[in-house]
N, C-alpha and C positions, 0 to 999 in steps of 0.2 A: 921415804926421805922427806923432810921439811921443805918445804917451797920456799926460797930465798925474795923477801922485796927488796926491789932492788933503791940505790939513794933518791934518785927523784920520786918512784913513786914512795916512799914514805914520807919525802916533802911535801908534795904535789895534797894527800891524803890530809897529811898535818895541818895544814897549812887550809885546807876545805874544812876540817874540823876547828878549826881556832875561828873562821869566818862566817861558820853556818848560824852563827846566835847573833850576830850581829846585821848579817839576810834578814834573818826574821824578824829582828824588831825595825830594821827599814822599810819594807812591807806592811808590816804594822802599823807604823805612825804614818804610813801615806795613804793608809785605807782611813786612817781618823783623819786625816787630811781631808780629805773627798769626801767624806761622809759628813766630813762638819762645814766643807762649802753646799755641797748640794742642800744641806737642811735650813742651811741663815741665806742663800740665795732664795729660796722656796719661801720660805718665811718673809724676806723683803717683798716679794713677788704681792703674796697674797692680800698684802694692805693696798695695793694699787687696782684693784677692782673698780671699771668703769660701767656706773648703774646708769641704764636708759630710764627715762622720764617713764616706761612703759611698764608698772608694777614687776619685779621678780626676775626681771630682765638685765642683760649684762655682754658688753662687747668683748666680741669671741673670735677668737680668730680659729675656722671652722676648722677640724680636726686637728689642729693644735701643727700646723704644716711648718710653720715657719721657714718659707721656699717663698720666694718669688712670685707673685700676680698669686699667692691664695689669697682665698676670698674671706673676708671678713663679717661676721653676721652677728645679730643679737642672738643671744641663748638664753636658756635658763637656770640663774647667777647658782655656781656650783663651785666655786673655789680651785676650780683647776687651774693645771697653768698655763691652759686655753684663753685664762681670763686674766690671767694678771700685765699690765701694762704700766709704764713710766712716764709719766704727764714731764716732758723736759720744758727747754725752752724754746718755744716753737715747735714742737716734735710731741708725737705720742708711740712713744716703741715698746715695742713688746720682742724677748727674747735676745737674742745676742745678736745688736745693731741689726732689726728690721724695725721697719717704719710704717705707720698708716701710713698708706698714700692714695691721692685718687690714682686711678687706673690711666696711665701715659700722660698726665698731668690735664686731665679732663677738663676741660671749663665749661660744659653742658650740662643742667641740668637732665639729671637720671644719671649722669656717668657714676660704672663702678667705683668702691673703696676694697682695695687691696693691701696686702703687704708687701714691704722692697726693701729692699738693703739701703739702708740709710744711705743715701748722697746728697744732701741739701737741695733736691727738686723741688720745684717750687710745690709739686704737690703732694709733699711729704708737711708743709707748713701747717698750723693749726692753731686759732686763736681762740681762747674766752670768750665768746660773744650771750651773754647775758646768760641762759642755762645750759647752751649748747657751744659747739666746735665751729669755726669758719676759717675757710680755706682760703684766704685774701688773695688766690692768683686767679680762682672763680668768682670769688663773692659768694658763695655756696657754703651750704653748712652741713653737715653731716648729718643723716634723717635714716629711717627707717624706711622701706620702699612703702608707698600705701599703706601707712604705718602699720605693716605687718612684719611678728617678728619669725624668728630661725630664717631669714631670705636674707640676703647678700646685701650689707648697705649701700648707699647713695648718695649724690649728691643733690641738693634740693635748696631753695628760695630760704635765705635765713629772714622770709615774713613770719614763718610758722618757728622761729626758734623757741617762742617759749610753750610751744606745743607737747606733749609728751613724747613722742616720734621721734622730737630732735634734741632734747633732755638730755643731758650726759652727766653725772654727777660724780665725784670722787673726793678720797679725804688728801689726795696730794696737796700742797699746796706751792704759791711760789716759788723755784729753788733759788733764788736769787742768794743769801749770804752768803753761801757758799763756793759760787762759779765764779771761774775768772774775771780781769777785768772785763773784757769784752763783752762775755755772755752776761756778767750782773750788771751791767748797762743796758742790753736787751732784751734782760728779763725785767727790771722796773719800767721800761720803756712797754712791755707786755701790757705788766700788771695795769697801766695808766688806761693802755687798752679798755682793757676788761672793765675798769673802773667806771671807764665814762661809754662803753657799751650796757651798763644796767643800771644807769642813770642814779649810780647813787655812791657819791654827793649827788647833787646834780649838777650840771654842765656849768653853769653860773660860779656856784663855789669852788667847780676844779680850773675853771680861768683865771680866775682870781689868784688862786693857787700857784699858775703855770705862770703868770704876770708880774707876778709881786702885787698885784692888787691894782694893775691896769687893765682890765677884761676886755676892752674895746679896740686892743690894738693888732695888728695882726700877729701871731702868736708863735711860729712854726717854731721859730731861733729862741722864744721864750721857752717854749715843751722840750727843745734841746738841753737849754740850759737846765730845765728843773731835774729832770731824768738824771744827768751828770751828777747833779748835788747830790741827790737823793740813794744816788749807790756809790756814794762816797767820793767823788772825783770831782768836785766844786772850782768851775770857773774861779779867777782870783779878779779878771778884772772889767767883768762888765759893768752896764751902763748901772743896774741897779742894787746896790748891796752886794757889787761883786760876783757874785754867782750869777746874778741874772744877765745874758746880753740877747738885746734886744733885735738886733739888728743882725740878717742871715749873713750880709758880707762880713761880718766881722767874726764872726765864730772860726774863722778858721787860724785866727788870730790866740786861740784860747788854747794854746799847746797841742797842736798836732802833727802827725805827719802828714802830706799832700801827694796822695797818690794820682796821678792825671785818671780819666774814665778811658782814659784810651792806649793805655799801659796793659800788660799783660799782670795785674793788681788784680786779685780773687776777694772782692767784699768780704767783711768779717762781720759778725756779730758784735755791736756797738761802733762801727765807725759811723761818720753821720755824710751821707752825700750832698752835696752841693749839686744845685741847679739852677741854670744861668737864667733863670723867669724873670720879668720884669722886676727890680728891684732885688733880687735873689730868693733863692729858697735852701731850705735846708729838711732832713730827714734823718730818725734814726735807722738804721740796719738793724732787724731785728734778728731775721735769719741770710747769711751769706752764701756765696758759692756766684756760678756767674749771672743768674738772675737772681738778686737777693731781694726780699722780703722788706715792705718801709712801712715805716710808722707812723706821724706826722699831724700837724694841725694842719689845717689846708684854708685859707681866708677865703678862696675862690670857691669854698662851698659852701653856703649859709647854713649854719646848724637854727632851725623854727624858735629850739628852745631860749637861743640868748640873739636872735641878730647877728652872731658873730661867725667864727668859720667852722667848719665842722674836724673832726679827728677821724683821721681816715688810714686804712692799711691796703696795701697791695705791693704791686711788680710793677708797677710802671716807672719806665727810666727815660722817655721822651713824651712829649704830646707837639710834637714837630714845628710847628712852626713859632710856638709859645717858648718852646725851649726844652732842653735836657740835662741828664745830669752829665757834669764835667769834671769833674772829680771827686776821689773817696778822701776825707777825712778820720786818718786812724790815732787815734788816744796813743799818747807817749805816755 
């Protein structure tokens, strides 16, 4: 006698059948999904290879751990995706949000270089300094130990930056057009860095520059203003041609928010802090979080090359008795 199906399982059946072709090509186009990010991720990866000054050599991050405090080492440049990293703004990350960082935010020369999940530590920061990387919360640069490579790098004296050991070369380049307000203010404010860290212009012609063509003055609220111009957000009315304002008490005058320093306010990337020094000062934020990163002309340091003050980066947010900063300035 015939086996009766009963109505739902001929639905049930029907119904698996009418769906099973349409399963498979959902599966389908999510494996070309996957397959076509992991190849144009791989592909982005490999153009961001960072070559050490040291022939055939390349920053690695040792067995490709991408975990916390792994050790970061020179290798021999093999295109894996051990080696591919992201030159950002302030930041060199490798892999899904991990960051160089010196190891507990080290300020001693020898300290480890590590990876860590990006949290804007100060020593996660990384600047351009002539061929090599500095850590403005050390004054340290990223080196080779005894310039030897496959060992664990370090921090070390940016005397020897343009030594091959502390060499680091890549085809990134600025990302500044692209990044937000914020960050494409602290990414030109970088670049100004890096500019007058290898001395070319040289120091003279970038005053001039940052002055409107008065080199002699004290500069800080100048290098504010040029930086703004220059990633499109132009003062309308300072002392000199508008964009330029000369004077640090008054920048806060040039469309900002005024966050107090003593507010529960988390620095951003392009605000510019104010500090109450004799006559005022001003700074960009390059990198934020609660000790941020500053950029700055500094008149109270003599640069040899022009008599005038020197261009300085780091963490510092008092020098006590001279004064501190007392509030953040953030871009409307």
């Amino acid at each position: 006698m015939p086996r009766l199906l009963l109505p739902h399982t001929l639905n049930q059946k029907g119904i698996a059948h009418r769906l099973l072709p349409w399963a498979i090509v959902f599966v389908l186009c999510f494996s070309i999904v996957l397959t076509f990010k992991s190849v144009t991720s791989h592909a982005a990866g490999v153009s961001s290879a960072i070559k050490s000054g040291v022939a055939g050599y390349c920053l690695d991050d040792h067995t490709d751990a991408k975990t916390n405090n792994a050790p970061v080492d020179s290798w021999t440049c093999n295109n894996s995706d051990a080696q591919d990293w992201t030159i950002g703004i302030g930041t060199i990350e490798h892999g899904d949000n991990m960051c160089l960082s010196v190891e507990n935010d080290g300020t001693t020369v020898g300290d480890p270089v590590v990876l860590h999940t990006c949290d804007q530590a100060v020593g996660q920061v990384w600047l351009r300094d002539q061929g090599g990387f500095e850590n403005p919360n050390s004054g340290l640069c990223l080196s080779l130990p005894n310039s030897q490579t496959k060992e664990q790098l370090i921090t070390a004296s940016c005397s020897y930056v343009s030594q091959p050991y502390e060499v680091w070369a890549s085809s990134d380049s600025f990302p500044c057009a692209a990044a937000p307000q914020g960050e494409k203010i602290a990414c030109y404010a970088e670049k100004e860095w890096t500019q007058w860290q290898s001395g070319t212009p040289n120091h003279e012609a970038l005053l001039t520059t940052y002055t409107d063509g008065a080199p002699y003055e004290e500069w800080c609220a100048d290098f504010v203003s040029y930086v703004y111009k220059e990633a499109g957000y132009p003062f309308t009315g300072g002392e000199t041609n508008g964009w330029d304002e000369n004077i640090a008490s008054n920048i806060q005058n040039m469309g900002f928010t005024l966050h107090p320093a003593s507010s529960h306010y988390i620095p951003q990337p392009g605000d510019v802090a104010y500090f109450d020094y004799a006559g005022g000062h001003v700074e960009i934020v390059v990198s934020g979080g609660a000790t941020p990163t500053f950029v700055y002309g500094n008149s109270a340091t003599i640069d040899p090359t022009t008599g005038n003050g020197q261009m300085e980066a780091n963490t510092i947010k008092s020098k006590g008795s001279e004064g501190q900063v007392v509030y953040y300035l953030s871009p409307n």
